[in-house]
PLY file of the C-alpha trace (Angstrom):
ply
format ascii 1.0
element vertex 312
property float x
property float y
property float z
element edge 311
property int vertex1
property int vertex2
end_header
40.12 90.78 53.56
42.85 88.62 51.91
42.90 85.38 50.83
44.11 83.23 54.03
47.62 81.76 53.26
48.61 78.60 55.52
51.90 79.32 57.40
54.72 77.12 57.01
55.58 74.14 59.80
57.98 76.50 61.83
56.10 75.64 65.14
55.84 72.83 67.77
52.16 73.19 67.56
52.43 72.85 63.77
54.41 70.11 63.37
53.00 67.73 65.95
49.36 68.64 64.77
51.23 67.48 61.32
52.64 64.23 62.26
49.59 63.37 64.38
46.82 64.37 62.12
48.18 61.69 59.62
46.18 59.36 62.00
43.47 61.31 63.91
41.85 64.49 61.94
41.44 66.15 65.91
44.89 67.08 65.07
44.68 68.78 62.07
44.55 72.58 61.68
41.33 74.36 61.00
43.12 75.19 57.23
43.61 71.84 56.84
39.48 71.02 57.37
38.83 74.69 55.19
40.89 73.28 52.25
37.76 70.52 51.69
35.39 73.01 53.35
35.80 75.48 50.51
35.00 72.63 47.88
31.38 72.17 49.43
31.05 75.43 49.50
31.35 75.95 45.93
28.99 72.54 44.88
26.23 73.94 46.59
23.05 75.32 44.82
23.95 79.08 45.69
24.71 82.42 43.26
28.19 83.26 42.59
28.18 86.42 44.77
26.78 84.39 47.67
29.48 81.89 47.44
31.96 84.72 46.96
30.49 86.41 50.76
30.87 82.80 52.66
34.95 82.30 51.60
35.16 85.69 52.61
33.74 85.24 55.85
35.67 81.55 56.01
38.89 83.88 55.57
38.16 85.97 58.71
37.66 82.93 60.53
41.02 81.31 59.48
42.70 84.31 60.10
41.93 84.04 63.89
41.34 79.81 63.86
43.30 78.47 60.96
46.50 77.01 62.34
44.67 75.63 65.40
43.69 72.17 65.55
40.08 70.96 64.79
39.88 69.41 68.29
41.32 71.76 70.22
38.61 75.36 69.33
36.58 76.10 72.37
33.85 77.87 72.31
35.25 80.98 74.26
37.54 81.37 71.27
35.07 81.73 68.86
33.18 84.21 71.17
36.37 86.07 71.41
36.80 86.33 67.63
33.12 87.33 66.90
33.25 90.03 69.82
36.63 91.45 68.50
35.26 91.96 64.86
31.83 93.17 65.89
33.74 96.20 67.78
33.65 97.51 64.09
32.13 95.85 61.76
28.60 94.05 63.19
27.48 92.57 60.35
30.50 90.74 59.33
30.89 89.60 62.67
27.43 88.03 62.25
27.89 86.33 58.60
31.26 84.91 60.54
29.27 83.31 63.34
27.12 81.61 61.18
30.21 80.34 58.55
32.17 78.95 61.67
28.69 77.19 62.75
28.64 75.77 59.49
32.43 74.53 59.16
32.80 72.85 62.42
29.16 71.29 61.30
30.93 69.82 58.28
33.74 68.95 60.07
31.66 66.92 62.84
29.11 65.24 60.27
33.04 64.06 57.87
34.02 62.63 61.57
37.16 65.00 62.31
35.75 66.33 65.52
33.02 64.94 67.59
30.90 68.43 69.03
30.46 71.53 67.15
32.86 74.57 69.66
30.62 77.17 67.80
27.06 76.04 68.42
26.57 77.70 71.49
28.22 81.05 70.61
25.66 83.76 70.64
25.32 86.44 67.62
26.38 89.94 68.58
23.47 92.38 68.70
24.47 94.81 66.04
22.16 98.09 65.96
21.26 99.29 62.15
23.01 102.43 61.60
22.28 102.78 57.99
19.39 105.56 56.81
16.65 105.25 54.83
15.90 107.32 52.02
12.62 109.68 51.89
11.16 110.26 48.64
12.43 113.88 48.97
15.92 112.76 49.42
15.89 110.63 45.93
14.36 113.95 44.09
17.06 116.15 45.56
19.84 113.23 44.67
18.17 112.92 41.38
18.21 116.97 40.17
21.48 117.32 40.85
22.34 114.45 39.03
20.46 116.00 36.29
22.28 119.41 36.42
26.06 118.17 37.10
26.83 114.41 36.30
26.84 112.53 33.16
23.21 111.42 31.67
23.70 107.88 33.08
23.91 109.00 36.58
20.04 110.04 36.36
19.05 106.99 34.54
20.34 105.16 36.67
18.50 106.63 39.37
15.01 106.17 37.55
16.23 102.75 36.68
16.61 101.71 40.51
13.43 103.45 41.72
11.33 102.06 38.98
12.71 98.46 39.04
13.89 98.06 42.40
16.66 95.43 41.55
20.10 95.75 42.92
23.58 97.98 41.87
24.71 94.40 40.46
21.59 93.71 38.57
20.98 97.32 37.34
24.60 97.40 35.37
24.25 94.34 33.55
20.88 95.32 32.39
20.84 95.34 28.33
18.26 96.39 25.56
18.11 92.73 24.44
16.87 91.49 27.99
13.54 93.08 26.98
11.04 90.65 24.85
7.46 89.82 24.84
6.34 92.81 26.90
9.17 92.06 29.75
12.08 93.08 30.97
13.95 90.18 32.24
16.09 90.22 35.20
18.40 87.04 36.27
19.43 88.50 39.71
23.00 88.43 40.48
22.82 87.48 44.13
20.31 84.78 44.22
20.05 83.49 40.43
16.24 84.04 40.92
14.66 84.81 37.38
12.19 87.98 37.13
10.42 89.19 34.05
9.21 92.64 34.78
5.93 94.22 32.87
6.94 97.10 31.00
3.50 98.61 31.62
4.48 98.50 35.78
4.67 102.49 36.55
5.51 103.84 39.81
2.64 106.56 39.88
4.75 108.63 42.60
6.89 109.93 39.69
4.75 109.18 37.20
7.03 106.92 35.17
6.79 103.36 33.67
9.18 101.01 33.40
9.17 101.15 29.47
9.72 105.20 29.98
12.37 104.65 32.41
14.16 102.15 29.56
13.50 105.12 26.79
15.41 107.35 28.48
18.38 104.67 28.82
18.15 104.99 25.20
17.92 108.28 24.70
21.08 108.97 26.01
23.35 109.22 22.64
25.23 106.71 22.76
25.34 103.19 20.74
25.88 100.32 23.62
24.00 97.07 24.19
23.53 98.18 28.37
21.14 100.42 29.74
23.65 102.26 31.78
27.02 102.85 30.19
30.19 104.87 29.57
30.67 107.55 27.48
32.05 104.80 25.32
29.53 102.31 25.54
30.99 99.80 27.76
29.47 98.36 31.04
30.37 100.40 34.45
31.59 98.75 37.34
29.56 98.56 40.24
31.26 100.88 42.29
31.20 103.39 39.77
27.35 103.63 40.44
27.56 103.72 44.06
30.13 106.56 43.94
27.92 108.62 41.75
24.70 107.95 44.18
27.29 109.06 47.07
28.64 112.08 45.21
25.25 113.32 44.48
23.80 112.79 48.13
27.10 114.32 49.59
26.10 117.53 47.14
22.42 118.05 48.27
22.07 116.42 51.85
23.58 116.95 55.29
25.59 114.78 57.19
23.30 113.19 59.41
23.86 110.36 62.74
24.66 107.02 61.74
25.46 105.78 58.45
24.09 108.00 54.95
22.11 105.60 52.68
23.83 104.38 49.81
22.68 103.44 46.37
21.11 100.09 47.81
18.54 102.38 49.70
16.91 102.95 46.46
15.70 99.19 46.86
13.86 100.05 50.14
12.28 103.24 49.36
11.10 101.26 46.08
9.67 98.44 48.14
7.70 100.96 50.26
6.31 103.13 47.37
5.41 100.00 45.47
3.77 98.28 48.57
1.35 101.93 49.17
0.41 101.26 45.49
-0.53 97.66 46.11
1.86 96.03 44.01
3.73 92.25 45.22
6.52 93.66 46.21
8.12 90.45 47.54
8.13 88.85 43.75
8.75 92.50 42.50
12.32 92.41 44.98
12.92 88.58 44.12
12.65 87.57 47.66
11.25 83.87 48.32
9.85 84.85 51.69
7.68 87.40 52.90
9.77 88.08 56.17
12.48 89.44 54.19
10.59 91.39 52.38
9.42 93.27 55.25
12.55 93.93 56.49
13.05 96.49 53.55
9.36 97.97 54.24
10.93 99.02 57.56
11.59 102.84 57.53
13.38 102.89 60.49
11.51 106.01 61.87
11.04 108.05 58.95
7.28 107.72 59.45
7.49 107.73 63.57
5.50 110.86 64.05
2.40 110.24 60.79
-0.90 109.78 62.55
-1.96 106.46 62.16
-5.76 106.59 60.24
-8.76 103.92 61.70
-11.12 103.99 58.53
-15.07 103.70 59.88
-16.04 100.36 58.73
0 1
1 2
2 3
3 4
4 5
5 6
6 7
7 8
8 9
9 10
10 11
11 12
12 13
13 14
14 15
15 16
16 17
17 18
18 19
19 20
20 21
21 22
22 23
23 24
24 25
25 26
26 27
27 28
28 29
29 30
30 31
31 32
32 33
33 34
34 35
35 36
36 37
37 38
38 39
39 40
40 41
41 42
42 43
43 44
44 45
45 46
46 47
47 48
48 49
49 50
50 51
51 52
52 53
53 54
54 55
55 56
56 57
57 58
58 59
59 60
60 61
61 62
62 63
63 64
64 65
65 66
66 67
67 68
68 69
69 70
70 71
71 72
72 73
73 74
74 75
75 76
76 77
77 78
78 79
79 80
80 81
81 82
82 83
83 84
84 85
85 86
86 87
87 88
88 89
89 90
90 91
91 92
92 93
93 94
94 95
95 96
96 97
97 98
98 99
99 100
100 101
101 102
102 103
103 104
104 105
105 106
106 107
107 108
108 109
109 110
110 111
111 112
112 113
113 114
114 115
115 116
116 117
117 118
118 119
119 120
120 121
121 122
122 123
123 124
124 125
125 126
126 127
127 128
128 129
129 130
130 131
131 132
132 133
133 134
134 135
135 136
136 137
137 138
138 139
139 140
140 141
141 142
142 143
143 144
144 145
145 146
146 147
147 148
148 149
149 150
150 151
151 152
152 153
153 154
154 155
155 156
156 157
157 158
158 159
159 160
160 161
161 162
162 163
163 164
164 165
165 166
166 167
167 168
168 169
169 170
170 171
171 172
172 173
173 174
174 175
175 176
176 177
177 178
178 179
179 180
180 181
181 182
182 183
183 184
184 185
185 186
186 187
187 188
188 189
189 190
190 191
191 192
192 193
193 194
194 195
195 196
196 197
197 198
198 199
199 200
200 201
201 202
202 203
203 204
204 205
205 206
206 207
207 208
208 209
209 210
210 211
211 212
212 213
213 214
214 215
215 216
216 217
217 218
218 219
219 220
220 221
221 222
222 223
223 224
224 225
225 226
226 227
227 228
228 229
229 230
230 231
231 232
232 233
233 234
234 235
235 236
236 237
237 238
238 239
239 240
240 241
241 242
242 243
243 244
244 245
245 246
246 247
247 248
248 249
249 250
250 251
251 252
252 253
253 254
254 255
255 256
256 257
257 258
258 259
259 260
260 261
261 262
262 263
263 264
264 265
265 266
266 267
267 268
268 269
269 270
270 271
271 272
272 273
273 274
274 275
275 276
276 277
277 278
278 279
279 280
280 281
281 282
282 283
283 284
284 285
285 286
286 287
287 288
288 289
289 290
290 291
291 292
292 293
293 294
294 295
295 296
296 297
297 298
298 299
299 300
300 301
301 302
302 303
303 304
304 305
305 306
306 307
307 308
308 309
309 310
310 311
């Protein structure tokens, strides 16, 4: 999505919403109200990548809103612009919703407009599509990582399993973020600080965190990041997701829905972890439980296992 770009006054609309917003802010355009929106945005106490997600969603919305005037949005207008972009993207559509919410809330509480048009707008009910990974489908991934890609690919792999922090965390990883036992994880998204035992082992394939790191080092190469180039310099983080999808592409079959990606790692991490009675929502970074669960949820992979009642 590009960066919204105001038009120029070439329209009745425009210019008397110009000339009259100079004395009542009803009149002026919803770019007008994002211009200041954008500022509070940034000054709140949010990571960089979140902040990054909400102007992106704030650009969808001015592309549909942004030369109307603050007074003027109704309600079925919003509906009409979260039902058009949930015909193919559902998510978006939902982070949308909730950034026009918020900028007509801002707008109301600095006085421009005196009721919220979005409030009342209902989320679209957007059916997860994405797949979990098995277990099985992260050994497969893994051996032919082994047997055709570069050494990092596998690494990384082990690296994701046995840490179960995110693509964005996982390439800015370095040697010198381990001290006093730890590894130490600032997390991209959320700015939440983790230090991670070295001694934590993920007994399903019998590795530790420390061994997971060795083998980072083992690779040959001089380079202050766990994952790296053949060079030594830090990979982008698309580079690691296109690996993962190469790799799956290789060993698994196209299945309904959407494949899991390299973030699926997380989730099958979270549910080995969980069996082994680890805290998986401090492990993941998560400040509530609730979310937590959402990435113990297999979504079916376990419909048909018999469900055991131990004798008391």
């Amino acid at each position: 999505m590009q960066d919204y770009k105001p038009h120029p006054l070439s329209t009745k609309m425009t210019i008397l919403s110009y000339v009259l917003g100079r004395f009542a802010p009803k009149y002026r355009t919803v770019g007008e109200w994002a211009a200041i929106y954008r500022k509070l945005i940034d000054a709140r106490p949010i990571g960089e990548k979140t902040k990054a997600n909400r102007h992106g969603a704030l650009n969808h919305v001015l592309n549909y809103l942004g030369e109307r005037t603050v007074g003027a949005v109704r309600p079925h207008e919003v509906s009409a612009m979260i039902l058009d972009i949930a015909k193919t993207h559902p998510q978006t559509a939902k982070r949308v919703l909730h950034e026009v919410a918020d900028l007509f809330n801002e707008c109301l509480n600095y006085g421009w407009i005196d009721r919220n048009p979005a409030i009342s707008v209902k989320a679209p009910v957007a059916r997860v599509q994405r797949k979990r990974l098995t277990l099985e489908h992260w050994q497969a991934i893994k051996a032919h990582a082994d047997e055709q890609m570069p050494p990092w690919v596998s690494n990384m792999m082990v690296l994701a399993l046995v840490t179960a922090q995110r693509r964005s965390d996982l390439v800015k990883m370095k040697f010198d973020d381990v001290w006093d036992g730890h590894l130490h994880v600032e997390q991209a998204k959320t700015g939440t600080r983790l230090a991670l035992p070295l001694t934590l082992k993920l007994d399903v394939i019998d590795c530790t965190l420390e061994q997971a790191i060795e083998r980072c080092k083992a690779a040959g190469v001089s380079s202050p990041y766990m994952l790296h180039k053949s060079n030594g310099q830090r990979l982008a983080d698309a580079s690691l997701s296109a690996r993962f999808e190469e790799c799956r592409k290789a060993v698994l079959p196209s299945a309904d829905g959407i494949p899991a990606s390299l973030h699926e790692c997380r989730s099958l991490s979270e549910r080995l972890y969980r069996a082994q009675g680890v805290d998986t929502r401090v492990l993941l970074g998560h400040k509530h439980q609730a979310m937590t669960d959402v990435y113990n949820d297999d979504r079916g992979l376990s419909k048909g296992d018999w469900k055991v009642l131990l004798p008391a």
